[in-house]
Each structure stands twice: as C-alpha cells, then as structure tokens.
PDB file of the backbone (N, CA, C, O) and the ligand in Angstrom, with CONECT records:
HET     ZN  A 101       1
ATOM      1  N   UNK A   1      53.054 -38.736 -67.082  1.00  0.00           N
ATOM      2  CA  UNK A   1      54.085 -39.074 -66.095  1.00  0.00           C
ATOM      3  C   UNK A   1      54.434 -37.868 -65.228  1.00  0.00           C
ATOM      4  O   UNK A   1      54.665 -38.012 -64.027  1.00  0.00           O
ATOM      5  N   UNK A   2      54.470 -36.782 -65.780  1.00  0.00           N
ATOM      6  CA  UNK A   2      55.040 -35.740 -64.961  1.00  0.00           C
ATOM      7  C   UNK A   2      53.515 -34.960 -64.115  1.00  0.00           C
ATOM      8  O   UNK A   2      53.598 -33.997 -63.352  1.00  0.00           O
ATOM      9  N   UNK A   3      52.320 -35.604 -64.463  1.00  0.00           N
ATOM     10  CA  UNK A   3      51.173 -35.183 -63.564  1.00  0.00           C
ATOM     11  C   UNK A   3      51.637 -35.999 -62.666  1.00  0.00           C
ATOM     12  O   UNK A   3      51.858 -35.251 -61.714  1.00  0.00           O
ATOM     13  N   UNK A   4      51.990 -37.280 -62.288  1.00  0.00           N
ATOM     14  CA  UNK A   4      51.798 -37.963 -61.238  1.00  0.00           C
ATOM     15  C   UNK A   4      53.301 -37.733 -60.961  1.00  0.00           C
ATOM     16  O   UNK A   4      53.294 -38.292 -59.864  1.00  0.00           O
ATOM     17  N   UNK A   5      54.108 -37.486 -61.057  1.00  0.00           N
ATOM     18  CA  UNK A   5      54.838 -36.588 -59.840  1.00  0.00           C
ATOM     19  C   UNK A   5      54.397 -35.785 -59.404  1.00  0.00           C
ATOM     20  O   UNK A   5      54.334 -35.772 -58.175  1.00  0.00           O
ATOM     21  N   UNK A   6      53.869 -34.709 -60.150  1.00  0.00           N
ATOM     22  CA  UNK A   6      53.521 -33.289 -59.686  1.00  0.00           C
ATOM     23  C   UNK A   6      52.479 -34.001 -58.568  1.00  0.00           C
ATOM     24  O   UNK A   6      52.670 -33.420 -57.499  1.00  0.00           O
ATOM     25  N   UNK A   7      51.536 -34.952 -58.429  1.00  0.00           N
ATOM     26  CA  UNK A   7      50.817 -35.440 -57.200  1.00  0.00           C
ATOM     27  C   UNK A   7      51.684 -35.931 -56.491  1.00  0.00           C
ATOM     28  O   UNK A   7      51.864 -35.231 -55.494  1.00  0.00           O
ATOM     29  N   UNK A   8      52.358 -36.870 -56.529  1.00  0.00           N
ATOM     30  CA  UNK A   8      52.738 -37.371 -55.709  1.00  0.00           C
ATOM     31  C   UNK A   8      53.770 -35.702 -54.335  1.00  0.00           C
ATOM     32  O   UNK A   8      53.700 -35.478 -53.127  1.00  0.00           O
ATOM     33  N   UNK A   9      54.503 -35.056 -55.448  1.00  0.00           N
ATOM     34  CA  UNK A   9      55.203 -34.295 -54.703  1.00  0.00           C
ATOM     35  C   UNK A   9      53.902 -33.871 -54.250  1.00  0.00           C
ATOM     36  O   UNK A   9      53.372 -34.825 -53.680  1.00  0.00           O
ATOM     37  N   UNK A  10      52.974 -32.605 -54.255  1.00  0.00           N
ATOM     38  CA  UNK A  10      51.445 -32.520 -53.583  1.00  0.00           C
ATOM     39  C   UNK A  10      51.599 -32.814 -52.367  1.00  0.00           C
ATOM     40  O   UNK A  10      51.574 -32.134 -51.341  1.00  0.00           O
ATOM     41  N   UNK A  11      51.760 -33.890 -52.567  1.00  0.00           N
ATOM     42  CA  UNK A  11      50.627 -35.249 -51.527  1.00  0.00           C
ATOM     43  C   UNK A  11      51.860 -35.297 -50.554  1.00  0.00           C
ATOM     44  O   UNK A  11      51.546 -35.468 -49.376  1.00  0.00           O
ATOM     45  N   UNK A  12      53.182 -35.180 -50.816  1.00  0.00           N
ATOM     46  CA  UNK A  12      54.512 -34.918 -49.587  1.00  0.00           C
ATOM     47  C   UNK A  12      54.379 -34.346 -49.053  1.00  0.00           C
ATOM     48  O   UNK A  12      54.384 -34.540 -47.837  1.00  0.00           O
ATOM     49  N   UNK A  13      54.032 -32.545 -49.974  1.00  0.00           N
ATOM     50  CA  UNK A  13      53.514 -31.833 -49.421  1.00  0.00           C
ATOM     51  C   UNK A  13      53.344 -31.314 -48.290  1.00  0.00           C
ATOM     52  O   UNK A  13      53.814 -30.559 -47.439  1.00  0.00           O
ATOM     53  N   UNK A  14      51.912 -32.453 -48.773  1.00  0.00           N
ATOM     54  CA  UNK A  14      50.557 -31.790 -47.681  1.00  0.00           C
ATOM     55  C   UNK A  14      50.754 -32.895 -46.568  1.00  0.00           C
ATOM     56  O   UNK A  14      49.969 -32.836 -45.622  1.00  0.00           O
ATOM     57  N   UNK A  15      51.818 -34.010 -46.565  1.00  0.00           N
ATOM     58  CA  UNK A  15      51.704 -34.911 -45.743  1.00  0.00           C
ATOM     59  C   UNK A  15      52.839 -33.973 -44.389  1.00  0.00           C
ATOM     60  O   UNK A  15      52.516 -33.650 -43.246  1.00  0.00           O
ATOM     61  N   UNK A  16      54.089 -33.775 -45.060  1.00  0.00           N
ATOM     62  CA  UNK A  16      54.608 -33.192 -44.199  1.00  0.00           C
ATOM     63  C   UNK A  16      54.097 -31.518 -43.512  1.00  0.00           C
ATOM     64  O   UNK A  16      54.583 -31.134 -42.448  1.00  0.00           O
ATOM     65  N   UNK A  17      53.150 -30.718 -44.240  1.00  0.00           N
ATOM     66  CA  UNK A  17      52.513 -30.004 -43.696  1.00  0.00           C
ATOM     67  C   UNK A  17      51.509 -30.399 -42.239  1.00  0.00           C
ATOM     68  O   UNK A  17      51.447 -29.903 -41.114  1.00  0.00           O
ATOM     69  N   UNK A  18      50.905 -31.370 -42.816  1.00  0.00           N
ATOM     70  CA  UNK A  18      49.819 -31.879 -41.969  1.00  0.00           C
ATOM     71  C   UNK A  18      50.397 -32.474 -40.266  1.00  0.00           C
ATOM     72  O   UNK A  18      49.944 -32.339 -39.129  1.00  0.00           O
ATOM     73  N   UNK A  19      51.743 -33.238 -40.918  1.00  0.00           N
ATOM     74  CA  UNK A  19      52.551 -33.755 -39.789  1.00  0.00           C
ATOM     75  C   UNK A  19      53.268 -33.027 -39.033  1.00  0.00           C
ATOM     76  O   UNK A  19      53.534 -33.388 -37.886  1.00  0.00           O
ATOM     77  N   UNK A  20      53.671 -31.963 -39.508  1.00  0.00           N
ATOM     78  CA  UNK A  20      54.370 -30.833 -39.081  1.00  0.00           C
ATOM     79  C   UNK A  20      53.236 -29.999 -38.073  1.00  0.00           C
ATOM     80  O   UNK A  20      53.697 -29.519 -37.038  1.00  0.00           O
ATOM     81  N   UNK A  21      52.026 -29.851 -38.306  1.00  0.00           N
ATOM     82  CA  UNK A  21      51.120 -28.949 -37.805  1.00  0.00           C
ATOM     83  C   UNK A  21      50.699 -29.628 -36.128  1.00  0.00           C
ATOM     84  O   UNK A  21      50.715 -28.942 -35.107  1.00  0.00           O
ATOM     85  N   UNK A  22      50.307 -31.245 -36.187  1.00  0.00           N
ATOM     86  CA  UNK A  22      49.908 -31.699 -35.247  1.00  0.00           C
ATOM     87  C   UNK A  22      51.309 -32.052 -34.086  1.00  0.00           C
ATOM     88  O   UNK A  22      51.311 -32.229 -32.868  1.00  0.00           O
ATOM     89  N   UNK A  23      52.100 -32.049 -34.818  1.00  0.00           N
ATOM     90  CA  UNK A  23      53.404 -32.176 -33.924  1.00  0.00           C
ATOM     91  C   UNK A  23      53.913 -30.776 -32.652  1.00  0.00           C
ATOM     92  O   UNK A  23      54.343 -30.966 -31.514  1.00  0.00           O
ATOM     93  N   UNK A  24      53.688 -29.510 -33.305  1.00  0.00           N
ATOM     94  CA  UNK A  24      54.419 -28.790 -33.266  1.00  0.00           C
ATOM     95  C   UNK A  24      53.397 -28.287 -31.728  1.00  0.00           C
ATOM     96  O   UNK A  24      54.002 -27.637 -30.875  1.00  0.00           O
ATOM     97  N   UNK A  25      51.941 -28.616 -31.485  1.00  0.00           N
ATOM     98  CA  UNK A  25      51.435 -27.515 -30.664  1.00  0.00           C
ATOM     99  C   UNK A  25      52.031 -29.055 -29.088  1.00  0.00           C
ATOM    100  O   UNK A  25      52.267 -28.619 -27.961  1.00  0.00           O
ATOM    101  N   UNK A  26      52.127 -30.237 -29.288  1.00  0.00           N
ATOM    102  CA  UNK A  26      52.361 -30.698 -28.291  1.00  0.00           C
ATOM    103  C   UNK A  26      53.822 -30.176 -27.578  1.00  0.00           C
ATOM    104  O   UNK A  26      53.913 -29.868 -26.390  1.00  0.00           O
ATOM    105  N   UNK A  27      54.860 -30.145 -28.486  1.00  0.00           N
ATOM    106  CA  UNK A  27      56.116 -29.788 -28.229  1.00  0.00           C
ATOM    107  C   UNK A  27      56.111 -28.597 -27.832  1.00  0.00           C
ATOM    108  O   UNK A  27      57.001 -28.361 -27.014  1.00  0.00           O
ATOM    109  N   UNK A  28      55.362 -27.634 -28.129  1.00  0.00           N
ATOM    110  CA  UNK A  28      55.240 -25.800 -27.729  1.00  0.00           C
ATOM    111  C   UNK A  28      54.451 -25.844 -26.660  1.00  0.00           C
ATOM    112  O   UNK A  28      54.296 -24.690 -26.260  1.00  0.00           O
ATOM    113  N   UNK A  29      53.834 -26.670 -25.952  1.00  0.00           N
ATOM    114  CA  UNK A  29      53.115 -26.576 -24.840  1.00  0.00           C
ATOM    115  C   UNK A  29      54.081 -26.234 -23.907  1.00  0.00           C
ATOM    116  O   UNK A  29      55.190 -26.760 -24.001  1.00  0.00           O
ATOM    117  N   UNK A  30      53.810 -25.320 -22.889  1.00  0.00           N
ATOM    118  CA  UNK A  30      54.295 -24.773 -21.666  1.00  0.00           C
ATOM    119  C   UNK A  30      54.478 -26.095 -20.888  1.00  0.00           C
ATOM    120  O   UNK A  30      53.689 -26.968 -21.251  1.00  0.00           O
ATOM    121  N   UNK A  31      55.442 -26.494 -19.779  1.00  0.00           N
ATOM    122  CA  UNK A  31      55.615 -27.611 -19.254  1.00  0.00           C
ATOM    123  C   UNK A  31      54.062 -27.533 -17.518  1.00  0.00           C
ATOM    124  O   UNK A  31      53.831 -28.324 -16.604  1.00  0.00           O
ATOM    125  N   UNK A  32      53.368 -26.021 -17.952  1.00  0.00           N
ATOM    126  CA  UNK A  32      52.784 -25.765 -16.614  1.00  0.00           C
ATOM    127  C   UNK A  32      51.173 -26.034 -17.101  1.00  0.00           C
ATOM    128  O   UNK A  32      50.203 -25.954 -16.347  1.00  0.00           O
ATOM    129  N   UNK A  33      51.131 -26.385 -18.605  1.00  0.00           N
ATOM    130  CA  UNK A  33      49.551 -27.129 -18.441  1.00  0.00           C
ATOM    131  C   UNK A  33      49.454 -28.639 -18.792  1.00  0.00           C
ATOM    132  O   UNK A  33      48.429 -29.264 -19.063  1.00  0.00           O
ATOM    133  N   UNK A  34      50.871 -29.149 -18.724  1.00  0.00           N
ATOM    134  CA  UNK A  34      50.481 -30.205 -18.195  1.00  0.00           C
ATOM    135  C   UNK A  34      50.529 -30.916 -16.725  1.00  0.00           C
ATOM    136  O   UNK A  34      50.670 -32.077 -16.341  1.00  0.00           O
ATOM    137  N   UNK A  35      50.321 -29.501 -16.015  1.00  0.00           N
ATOM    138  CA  UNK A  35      51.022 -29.969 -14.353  1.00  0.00           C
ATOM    139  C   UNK A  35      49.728 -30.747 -13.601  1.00  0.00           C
ATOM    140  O   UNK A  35      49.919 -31.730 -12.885  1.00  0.00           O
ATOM    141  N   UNK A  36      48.178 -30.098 -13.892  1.00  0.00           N
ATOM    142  CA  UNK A  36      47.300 -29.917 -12.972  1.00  0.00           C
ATOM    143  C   UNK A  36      47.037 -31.619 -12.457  1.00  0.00           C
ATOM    144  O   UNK A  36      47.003 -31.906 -11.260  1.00  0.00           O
ATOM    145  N   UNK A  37      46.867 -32.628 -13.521  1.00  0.00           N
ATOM    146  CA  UNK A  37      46.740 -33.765 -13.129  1.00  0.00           C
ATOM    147  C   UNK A  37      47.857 -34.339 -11.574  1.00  0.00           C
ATOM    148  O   UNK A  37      47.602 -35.032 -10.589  1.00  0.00           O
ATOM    149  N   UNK A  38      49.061 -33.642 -12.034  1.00  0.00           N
ATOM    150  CA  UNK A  38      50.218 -34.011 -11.235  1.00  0.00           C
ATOM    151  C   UNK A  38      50.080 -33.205  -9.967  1.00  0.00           C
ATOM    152  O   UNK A  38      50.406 -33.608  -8.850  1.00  0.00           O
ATOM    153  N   UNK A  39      49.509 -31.904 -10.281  1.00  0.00           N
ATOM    154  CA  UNK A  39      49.246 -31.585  -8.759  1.00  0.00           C
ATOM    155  C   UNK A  39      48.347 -32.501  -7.893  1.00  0.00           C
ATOM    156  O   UNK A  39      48.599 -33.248  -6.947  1.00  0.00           O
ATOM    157  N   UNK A  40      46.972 -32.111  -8.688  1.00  0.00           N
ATOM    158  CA  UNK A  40      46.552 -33.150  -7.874  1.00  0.00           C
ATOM    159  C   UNK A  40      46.969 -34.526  -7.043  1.00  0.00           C
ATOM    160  O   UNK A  40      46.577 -34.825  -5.915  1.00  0.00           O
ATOM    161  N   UNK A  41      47.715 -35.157  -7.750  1.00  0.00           N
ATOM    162  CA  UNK A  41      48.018 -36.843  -7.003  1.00  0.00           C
ATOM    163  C   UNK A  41      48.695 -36.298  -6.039  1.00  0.00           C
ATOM    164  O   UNK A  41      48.882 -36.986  -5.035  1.00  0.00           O
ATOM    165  N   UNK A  42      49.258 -34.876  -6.091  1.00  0.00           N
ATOM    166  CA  UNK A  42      50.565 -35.069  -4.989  1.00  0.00           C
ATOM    167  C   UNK A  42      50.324 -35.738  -3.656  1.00  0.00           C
ATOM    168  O   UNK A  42      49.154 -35.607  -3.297  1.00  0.00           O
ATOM    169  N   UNK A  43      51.035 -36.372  -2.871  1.00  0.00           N
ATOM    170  CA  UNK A  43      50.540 -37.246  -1.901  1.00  0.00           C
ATOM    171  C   UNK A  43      50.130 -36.529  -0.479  1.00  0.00           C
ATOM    172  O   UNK A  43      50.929 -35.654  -0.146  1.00  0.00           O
ATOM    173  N   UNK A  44      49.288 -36.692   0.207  1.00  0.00           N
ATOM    174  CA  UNK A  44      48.804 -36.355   0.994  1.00  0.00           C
ATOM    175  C   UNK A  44      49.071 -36.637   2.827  1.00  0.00           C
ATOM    176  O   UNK A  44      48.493 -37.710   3.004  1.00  0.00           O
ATOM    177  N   UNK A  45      49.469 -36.330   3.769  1.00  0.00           N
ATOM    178  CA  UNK A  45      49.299 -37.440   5.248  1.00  0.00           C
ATOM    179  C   UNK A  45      48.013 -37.638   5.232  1.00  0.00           C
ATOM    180  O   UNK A  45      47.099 -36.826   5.088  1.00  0.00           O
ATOM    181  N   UNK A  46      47.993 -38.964   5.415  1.00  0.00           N
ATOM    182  CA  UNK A  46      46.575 -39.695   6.041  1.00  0.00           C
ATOM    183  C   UNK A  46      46.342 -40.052   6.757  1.00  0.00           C
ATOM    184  O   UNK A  46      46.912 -41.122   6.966  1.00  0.00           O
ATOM    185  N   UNK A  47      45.232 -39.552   7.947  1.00  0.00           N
ATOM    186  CA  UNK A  47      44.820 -39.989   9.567  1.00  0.00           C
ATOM    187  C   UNK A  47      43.795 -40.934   9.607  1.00  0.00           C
ATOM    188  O   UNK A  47      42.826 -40.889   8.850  1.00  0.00           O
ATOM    189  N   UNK A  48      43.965 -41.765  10.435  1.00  0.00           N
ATOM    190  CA  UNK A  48      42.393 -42.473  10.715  1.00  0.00           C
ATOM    191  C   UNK A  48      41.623 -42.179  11.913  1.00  0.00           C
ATOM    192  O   UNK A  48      42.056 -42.378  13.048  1.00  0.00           O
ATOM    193  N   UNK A  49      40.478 -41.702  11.646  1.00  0.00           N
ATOM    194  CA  UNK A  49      39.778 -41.193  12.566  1.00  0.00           C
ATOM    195  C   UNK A  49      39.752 -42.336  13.946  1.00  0.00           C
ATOM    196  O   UNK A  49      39.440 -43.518  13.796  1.00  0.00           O
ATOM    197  N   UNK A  50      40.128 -41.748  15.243  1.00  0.00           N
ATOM    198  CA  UNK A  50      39.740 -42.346  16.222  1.00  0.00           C
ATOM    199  C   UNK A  50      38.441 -43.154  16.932  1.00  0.00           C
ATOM    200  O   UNK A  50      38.354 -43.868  17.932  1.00  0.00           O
ATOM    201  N   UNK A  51      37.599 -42.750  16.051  1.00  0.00           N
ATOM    202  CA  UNK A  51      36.208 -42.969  16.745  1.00  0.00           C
ATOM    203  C   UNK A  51      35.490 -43.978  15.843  1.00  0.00           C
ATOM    204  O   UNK A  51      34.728 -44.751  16.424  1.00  0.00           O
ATOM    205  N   UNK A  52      35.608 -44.090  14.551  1.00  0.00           N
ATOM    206  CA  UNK A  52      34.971 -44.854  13.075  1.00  0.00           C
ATOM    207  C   UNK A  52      36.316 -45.446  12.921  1.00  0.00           C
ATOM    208  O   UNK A  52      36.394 -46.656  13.134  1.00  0.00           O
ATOM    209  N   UNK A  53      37.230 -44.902  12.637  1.00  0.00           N
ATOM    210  CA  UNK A  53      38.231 -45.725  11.539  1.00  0.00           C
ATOM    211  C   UNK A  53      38.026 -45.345  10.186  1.00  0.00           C
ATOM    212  O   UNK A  53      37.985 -46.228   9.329  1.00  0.00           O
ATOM    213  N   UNK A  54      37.844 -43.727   9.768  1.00  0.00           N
ATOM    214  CA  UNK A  54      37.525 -43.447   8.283  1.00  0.00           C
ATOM    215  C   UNK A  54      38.702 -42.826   8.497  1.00  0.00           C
ATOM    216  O   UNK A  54      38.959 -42.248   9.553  1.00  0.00           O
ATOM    217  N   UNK A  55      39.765 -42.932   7.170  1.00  0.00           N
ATOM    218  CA  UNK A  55      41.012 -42.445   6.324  1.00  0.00           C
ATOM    219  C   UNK A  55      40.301 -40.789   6.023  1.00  0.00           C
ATOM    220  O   UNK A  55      39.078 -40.654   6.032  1.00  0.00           O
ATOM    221  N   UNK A  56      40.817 -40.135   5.882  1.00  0.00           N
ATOM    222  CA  UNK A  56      40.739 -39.177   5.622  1.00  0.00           C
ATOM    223  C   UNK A  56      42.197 -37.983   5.664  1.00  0.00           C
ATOM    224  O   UNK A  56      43.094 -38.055   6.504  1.00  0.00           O
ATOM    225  N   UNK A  57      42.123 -36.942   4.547  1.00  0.00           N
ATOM    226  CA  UNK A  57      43.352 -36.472   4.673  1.00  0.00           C
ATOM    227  C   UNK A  57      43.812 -35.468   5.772  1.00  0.00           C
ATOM    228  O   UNK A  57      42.942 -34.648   6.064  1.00  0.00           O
ATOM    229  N   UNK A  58      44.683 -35.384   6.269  1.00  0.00           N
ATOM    230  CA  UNK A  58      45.000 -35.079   7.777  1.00  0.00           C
ATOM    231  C   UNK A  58      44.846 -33.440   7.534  1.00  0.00           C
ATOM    232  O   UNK A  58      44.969 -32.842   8.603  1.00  0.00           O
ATOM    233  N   UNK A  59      44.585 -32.474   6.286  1.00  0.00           N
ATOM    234  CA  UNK A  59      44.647 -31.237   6.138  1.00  0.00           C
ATOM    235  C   UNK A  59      42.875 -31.209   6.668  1.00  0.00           C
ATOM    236  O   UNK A  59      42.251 -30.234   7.086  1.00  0.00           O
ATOM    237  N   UNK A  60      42.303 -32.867   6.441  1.00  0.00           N
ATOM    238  CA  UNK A  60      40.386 -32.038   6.782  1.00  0.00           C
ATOM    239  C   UNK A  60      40.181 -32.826   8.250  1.00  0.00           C
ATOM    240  O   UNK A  60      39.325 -32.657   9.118  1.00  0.00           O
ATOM    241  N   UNK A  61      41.258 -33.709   8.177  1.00  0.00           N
ATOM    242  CA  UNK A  61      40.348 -34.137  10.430  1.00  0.00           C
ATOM    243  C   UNK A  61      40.596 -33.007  11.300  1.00  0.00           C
ATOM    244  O   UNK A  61      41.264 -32.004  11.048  1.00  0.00           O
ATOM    245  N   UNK A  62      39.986 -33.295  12.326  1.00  0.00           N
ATOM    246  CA  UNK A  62      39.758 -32.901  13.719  1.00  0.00           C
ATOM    247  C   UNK A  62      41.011 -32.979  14.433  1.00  0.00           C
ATOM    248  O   UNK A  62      41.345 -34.055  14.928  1.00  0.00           O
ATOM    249  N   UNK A  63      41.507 -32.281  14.506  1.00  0.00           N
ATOM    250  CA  UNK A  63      42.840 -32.670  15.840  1.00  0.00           C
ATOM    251  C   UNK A  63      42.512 -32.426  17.032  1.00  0.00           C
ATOM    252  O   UNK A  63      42.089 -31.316  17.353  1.00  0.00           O
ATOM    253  N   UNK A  64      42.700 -33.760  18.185  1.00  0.00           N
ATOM    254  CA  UNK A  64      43.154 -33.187  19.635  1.00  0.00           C
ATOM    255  C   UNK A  64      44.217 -33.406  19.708  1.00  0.00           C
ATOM    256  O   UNK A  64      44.959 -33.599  18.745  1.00  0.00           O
ATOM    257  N   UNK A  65      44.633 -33.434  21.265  1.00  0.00           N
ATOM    258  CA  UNK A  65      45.945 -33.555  22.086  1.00  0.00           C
ATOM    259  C   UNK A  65      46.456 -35.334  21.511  1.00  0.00           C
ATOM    260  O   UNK A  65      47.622 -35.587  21.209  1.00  0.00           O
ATOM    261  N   UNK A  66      45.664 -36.070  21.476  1.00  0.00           N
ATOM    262  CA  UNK A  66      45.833 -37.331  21.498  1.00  0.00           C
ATOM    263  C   UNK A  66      45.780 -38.033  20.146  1.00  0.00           C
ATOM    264  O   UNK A  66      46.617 -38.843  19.749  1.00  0.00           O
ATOM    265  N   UNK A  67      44.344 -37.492  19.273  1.00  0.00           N
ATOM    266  CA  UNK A  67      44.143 -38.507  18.132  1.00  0.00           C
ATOM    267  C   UNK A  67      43.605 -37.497  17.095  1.00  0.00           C
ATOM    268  O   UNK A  67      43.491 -36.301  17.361  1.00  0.00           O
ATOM    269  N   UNK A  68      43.287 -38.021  15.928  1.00  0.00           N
ATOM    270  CA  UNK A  68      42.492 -37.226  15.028  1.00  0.00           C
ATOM    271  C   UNK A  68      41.250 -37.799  14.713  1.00  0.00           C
ATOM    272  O   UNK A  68      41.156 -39.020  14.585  1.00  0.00           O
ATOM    273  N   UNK A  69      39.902 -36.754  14.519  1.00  0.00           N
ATOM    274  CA  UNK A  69      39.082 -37.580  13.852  1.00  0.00           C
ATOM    275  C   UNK A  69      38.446 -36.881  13.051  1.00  0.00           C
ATOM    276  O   UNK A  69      38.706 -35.683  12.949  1.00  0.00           O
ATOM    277  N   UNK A  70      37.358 -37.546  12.218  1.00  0.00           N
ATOM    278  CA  UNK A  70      36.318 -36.908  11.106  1.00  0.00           C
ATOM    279  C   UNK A  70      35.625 -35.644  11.247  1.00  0.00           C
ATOM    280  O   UNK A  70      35.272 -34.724  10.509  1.00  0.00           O
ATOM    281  N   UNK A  71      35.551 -36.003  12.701  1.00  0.00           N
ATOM    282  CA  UNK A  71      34.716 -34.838  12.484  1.00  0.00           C
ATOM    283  C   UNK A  71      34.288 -34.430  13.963  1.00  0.00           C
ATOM    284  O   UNK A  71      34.225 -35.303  14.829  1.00  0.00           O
ATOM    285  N   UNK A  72      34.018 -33.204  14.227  1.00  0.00           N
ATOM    286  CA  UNK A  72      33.598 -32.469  15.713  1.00  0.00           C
ATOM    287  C   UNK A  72      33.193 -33.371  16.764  1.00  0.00           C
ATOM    288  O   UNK A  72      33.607 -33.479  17.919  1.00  0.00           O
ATOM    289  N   UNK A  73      32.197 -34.068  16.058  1.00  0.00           N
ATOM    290  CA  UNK A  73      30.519 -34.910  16.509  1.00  0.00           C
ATOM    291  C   UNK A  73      32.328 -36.274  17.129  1.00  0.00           C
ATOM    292  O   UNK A  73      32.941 -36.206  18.194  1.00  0.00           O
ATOM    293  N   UNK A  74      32.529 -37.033  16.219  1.00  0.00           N
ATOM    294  CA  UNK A  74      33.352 -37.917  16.821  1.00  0.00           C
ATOM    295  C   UNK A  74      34.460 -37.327  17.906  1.00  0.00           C
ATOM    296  O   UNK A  74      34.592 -37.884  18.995  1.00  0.00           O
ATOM    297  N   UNK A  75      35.013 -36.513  17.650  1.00  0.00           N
ATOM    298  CA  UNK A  75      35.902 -36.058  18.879  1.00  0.00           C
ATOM    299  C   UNK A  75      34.862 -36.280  20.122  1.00  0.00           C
ATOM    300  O   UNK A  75      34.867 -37.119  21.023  1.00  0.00           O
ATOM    301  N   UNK A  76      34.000 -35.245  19.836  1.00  0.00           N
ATOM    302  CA  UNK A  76      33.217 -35.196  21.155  1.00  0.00           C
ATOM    303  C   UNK A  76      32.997 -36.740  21.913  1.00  0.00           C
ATOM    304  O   UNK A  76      33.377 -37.317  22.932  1.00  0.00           O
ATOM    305  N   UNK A  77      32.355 -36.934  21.033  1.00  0.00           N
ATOM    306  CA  UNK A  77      31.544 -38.672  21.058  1.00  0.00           C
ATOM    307  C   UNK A  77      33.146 -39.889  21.834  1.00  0.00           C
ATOM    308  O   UNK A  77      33.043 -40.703  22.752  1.00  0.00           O
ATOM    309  N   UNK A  78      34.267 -39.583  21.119  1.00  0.00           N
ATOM    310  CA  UNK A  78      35.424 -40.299  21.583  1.00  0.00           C
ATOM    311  C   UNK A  78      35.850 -39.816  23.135  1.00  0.00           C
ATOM    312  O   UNK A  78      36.346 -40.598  23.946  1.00  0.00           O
ATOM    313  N   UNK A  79      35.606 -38.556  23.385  1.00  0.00           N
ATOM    314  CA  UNK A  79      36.880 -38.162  24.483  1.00  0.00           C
ATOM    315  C   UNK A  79      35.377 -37.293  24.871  1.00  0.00           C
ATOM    316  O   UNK A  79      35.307 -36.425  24.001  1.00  0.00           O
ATOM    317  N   UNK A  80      34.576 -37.207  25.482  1.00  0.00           N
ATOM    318  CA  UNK A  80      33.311 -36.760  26.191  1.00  0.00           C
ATOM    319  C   UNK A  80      33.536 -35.993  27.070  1.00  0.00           C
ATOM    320  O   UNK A  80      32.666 -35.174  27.365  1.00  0.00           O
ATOM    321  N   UNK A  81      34.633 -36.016  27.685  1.00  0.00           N
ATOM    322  CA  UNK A  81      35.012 -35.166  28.963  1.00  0.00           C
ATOM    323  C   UNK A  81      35.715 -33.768  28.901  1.00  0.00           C
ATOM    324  O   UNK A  81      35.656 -32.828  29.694  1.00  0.00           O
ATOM    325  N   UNK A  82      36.497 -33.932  27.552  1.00  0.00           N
ATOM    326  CA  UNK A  82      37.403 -33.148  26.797  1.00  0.00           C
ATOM    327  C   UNK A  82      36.376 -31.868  26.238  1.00  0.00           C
ATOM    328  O   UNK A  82      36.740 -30.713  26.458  1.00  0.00           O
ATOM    329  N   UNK A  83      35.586 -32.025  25.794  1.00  0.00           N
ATOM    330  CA  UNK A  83      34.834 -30.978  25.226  1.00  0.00           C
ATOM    331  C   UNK A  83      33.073 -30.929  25.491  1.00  0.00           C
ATOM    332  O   UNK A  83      32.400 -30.021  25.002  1.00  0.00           O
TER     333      UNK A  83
HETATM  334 ZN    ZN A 101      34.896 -40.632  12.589  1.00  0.00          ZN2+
END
C-alpha cells in the first residue's frame, strides 16, 4: 500500500513538473516574437493600375500627376505624350 502511494505521489510529481515546464516558456515569451505574423498583415493603400486594372500596393506602383500604375511600360503605354 505505501509503494503505490509512493507512485502515485511520483507520478504528481512528474505530472506537475512536466506541466509546469511546457507552460512556463509560452508565458515568458517576449510579447515582440510574437509580432512578425502581425506585422506583416498590417494593412496596406491599394492602387489600381490605370492601364490593366492590377491591385497592387501603392508603396510598389508608378505614380503620375493623374493615376498610378504597375509599372513604367504602362504609364508610358497609358499617357504616351507624358513621357
Ligand atoms: Zn498595369
């Protein structure tokens, strides 16, 4: 009788060791590695190119005076006179 306490206490133990171990590194995590996913989504302005109609984020189009587009080749191609 007193072996199978002595297991059972053991086995508390090693249960609350074990539970204690996997708990402790989520809670001690810095709040700055779980940011990167969240940077990423941050939201973006989105232009549609004048010339196609492709979305793209307004930090990579083409800007003129008038519109934005994809890319050099479409500015040109849209407004011909301009450049
Ligand atoms: Zn385009």
């Amino acid at each position: 009788m007193k072996f199978l306490l002595l297991l059972l206490i053991s086995l508390l133990v090693v249960w609350l060791w074990r539970s204690g171990r996997t708990a402790e590194p989520r809670e001690k995590r810095p709040p700055g590695t779980a940011r990167p996913t969240a940077a990423k989504a941050t939201p973006q302005d989105m232009v549609r190119c004048a010339h196609c109609g492709l979305h793209l984020p307004l930090s990579e189009a083409v800007a003129s005076t008038s519109a934005h587009y994809c890319s050099t080749e479409h500015r040109r191609l849209a407004e011909p006179g301009m450049y």
